[in-house]
N, C-alpha and C positions, 0 to 999 in steps of 0.2 A: 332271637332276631331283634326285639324290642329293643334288650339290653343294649345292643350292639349299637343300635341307631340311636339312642340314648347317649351313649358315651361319644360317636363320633359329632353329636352334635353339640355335646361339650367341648368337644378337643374346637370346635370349629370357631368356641367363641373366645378361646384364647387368641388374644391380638399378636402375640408372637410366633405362635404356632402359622398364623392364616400369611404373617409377613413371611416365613421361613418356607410356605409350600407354596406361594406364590413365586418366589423368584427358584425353587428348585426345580418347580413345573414349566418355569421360560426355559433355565439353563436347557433340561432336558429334550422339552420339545425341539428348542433351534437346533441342540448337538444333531440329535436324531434326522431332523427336517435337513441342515445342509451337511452329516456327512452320509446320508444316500446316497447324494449327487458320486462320489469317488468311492464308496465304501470305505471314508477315512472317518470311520469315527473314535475314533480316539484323537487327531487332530482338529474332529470340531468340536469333541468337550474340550479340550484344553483351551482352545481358542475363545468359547463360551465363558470360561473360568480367568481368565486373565482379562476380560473385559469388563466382565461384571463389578467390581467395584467403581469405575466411573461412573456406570448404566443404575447402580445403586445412590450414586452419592447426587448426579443430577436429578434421580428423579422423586427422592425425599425431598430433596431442594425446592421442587416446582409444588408436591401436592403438599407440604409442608411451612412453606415458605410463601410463594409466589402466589398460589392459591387461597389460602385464608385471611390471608392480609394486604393483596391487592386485587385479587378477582374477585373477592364475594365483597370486597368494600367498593369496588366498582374505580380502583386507584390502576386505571387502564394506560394509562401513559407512562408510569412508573412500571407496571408490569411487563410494557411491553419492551422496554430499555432492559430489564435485567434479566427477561425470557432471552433476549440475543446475546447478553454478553454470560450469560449460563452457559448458553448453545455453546456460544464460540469458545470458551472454558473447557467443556465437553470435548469437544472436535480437537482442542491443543492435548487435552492429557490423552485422549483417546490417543491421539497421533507419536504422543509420549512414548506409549505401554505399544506402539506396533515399531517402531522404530530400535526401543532399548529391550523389549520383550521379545516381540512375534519374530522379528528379523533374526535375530541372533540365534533364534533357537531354530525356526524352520526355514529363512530365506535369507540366508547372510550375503545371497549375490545383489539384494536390493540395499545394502549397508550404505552405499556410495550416492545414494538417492539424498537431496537436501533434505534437511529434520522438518523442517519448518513449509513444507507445501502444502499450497493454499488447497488444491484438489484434495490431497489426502487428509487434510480438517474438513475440509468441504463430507468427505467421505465416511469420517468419523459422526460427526452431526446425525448423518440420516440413518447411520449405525443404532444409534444411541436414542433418536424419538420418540420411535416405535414404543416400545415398552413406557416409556416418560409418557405417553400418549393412552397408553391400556392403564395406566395405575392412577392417570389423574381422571379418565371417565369411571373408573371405579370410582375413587374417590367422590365426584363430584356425584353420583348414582349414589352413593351412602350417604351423604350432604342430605339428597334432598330426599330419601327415605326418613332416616332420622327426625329433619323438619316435620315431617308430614304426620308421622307418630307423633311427634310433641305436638302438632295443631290437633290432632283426634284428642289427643291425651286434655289439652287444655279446655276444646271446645267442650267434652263431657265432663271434665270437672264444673264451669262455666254453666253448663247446664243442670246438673247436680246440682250447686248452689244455689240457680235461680230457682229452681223445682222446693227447694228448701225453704228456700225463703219465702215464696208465695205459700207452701202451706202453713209458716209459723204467724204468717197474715191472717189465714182464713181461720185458725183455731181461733186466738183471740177473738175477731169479731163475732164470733158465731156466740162462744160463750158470753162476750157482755149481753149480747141479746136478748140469751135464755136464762141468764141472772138477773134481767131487766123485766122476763115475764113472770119469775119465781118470787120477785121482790111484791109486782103487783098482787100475787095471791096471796102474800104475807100479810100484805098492807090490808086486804078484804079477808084477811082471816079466815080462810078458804081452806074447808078440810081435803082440795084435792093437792094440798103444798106438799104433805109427806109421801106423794104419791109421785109428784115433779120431781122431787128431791132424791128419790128410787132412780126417775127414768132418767135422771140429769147425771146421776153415779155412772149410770151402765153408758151413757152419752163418754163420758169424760174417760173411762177405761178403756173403748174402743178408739177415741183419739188416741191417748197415751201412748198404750200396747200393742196396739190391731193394725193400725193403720200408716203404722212408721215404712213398711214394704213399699216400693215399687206399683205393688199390682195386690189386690186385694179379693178375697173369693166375694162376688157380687151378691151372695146370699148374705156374707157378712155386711155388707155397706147396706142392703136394703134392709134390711133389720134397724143397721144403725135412721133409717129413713120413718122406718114406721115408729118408731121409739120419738123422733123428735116430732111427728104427725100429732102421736100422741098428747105430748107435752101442750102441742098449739090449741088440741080439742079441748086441755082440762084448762087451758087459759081465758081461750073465749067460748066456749059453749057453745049458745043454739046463737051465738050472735055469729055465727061463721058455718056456713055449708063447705063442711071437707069432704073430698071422697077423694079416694086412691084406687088404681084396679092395674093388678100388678100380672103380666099373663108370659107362657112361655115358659121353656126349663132353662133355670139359672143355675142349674150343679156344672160344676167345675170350668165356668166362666167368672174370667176376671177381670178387676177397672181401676183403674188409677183410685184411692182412696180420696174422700171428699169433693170428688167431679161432679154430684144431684145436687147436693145440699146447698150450696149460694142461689143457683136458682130457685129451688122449691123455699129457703128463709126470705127471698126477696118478691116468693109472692104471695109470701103472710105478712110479709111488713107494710105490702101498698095493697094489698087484695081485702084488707077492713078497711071501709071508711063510713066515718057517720053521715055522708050524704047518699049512703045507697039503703035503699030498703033494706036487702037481708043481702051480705056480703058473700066470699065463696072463693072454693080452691079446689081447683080440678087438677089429679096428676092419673096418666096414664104412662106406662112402663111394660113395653110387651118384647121379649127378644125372638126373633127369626131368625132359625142357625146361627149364622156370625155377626148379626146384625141388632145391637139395641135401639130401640125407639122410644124418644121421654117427647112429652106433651105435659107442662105445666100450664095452665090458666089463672087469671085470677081476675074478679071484676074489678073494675074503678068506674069512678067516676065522669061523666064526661069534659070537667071543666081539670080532670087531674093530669096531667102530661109530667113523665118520668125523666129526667132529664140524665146526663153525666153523672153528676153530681149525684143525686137521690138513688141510682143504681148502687151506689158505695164499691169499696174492693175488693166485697165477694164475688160477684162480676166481672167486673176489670181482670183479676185474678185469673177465676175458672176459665175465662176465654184465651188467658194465656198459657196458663198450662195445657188446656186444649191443646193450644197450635205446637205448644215444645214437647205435648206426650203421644199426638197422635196425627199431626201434621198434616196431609193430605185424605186420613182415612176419617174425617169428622166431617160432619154437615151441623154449620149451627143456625138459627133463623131465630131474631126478635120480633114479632109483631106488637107497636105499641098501637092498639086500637081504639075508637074512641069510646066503647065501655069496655074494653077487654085489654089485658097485657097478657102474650102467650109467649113462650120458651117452646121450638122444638128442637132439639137434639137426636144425632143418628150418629153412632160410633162402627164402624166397621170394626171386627176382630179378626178379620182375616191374616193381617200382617203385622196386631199390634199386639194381641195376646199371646 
């Protein structure tokens, strides 16, 4: 049965096949439809068939012609001059083929009737519409399907790209960072460097390979989380109070790859300062069913105020990606406080995982 629906749904995207059962399907139904009326039908297929190429050549004319090159340009004046003198083209041959056709062969007593009346074009015209009328609302119904596919098609490439390019932003910045804290422990010849230099490998392989997907297993990105926590504790030491406290089951829930990390680097990078007695960075990370919840802290000082500019474009970034990967189902909150800067974040996975 598959097969079957398979093939008829190929036969269907043949453009000649769907123009060939389109007009076999009018001839029929009208033959059918008017010879009930008498039980003549074999004189209303004929009569179906010897009309039909005028009913064909006006109404390629219109969704062909008159339609892509004056109605979708909006060239309504022009269209409306060559839609009436079509019509009245129609109504003359229509009146043609009933006069040197239809007459001769079923009603030779109307032969004496003038060729040229204004009623029997008149007659022809409303003959001839109808159909001219079903195949340009088709048309114009495939018009704006088509359109609509190519706007989905473009919007999600559009967004693809953008999605791309913000994270080919965040790699970079992240890594001059932690080449910037790797250099300082060079610099102080610090035997925790081959130790950075480990978690900075496993850092850069999880970029690379892991995280090129869509949607990433959350136990992977939190890993990648404690790994650069890591890194921050062998850079500053006891000059920094870190804690993390990570709660909830993470198996087989997923996140956008690189969504923690701009916040949690942006508040090691203002959460030291040497005007606070002992500095600090608080993250908490608990999920509830479909629901993650992050709390980053970090102190400052009170003369320190964060500005545009000093948040950088990991920020900027992550809040964009936010809104183009999860839209309505994210809650984000900044508090710049005057000893505190706090990051809350709440992802609903009900609709987004």
């Amino acid at each position: 049965m598959g097969n079957i629906e398979s093939k008829i749904k190929e036969l269907f995207k043949n453009r000649l096949f769907c123009h060939v059962f389109f007009w076999v399907s009018y001839v029929l139904f009208h033959a059918v439809l008017w010879g009930s009326y008498k039980s003549e039908w074999r004189l209303a297929f004929i009569d179906q068939i010897i009309y039909l190429p005028v009913k064909i050549l006006i109404t390629y004319y219109t969704i062909y012609i008159l339609l892509p090159k004056y109605v979708l340009k909006g060239k309504w004046l022009s269209f409306a001059f060559l839609l009436m003198a079509s019509a009245l083209t129609g109504g003359v041959l229509y009146r043609l083929i009933m006069y040197y056709v239809e007459y001769p062969l079923f009603y030779p007593q109307y032969m004496g009737d003038p060729l040229l009346k204004i009623f029997k074009i008149f007659k022809g015209i409303v003959q001839i519409y109808p159909v001219v009328f079903l195949a340009t609302t088709i048309k114009i119904l495939k018009h704006w399907y088509v359109n609509q596919q190519d706007k989905q098609i473009l919007a999600h490439e559009k967004l693809e790209a953008e999605l791309k390019f913000l994270k080919t932003q965040i790699h970079p910045h992240f890594l001059f960072n932690t080449l910037n804290n790797l250099y300082a422990l060079t610099l102080k010849k610090s035997d925790k460097a081959p130790e950075m230099v480990l978690k900075l490998s496993e850092l850069i392989n999880y970029m690379l390979y892991e995280c090129n997907a869509p949607k990433v297993p959350l136990d992977n990105e939190l890993n990648f989380i404690k790994n650069y926590i890591e890194i921050e504790r062998m850079r500053h030491g006891d000059d920094l109070d870190i804690r993390a406290m990570i709660t909830g089951e993470t198996a087989g829930v997923h996140v956008a790859p690189m969504i923690i990390l701009p916040f949690l680097e942006n508040s090691f990078k203002h959460g030291v300062n040497e005007e606070l007695d002992k500095s600090w960075v608080y993250l908490e990370l608990s999920l509830n069913e479909n629901t993650l919840k992050l709390s980053i802290e970090n102190s400052k000082s009170e003369t320190q105020r964060l500005n545009d500019r000093e948040h950088g474009i990991g920020l900027k970034n992550v809040k964009r990606r936010l809104d183009l990967l999860y839209r309505n189902d994210y809650r984000l909150e900044i508090i710049d406080g005057a000893r505190t800067f706090t990051v809350l974040m709440e992802i609903n996975f009900r609709k987004t995982a």
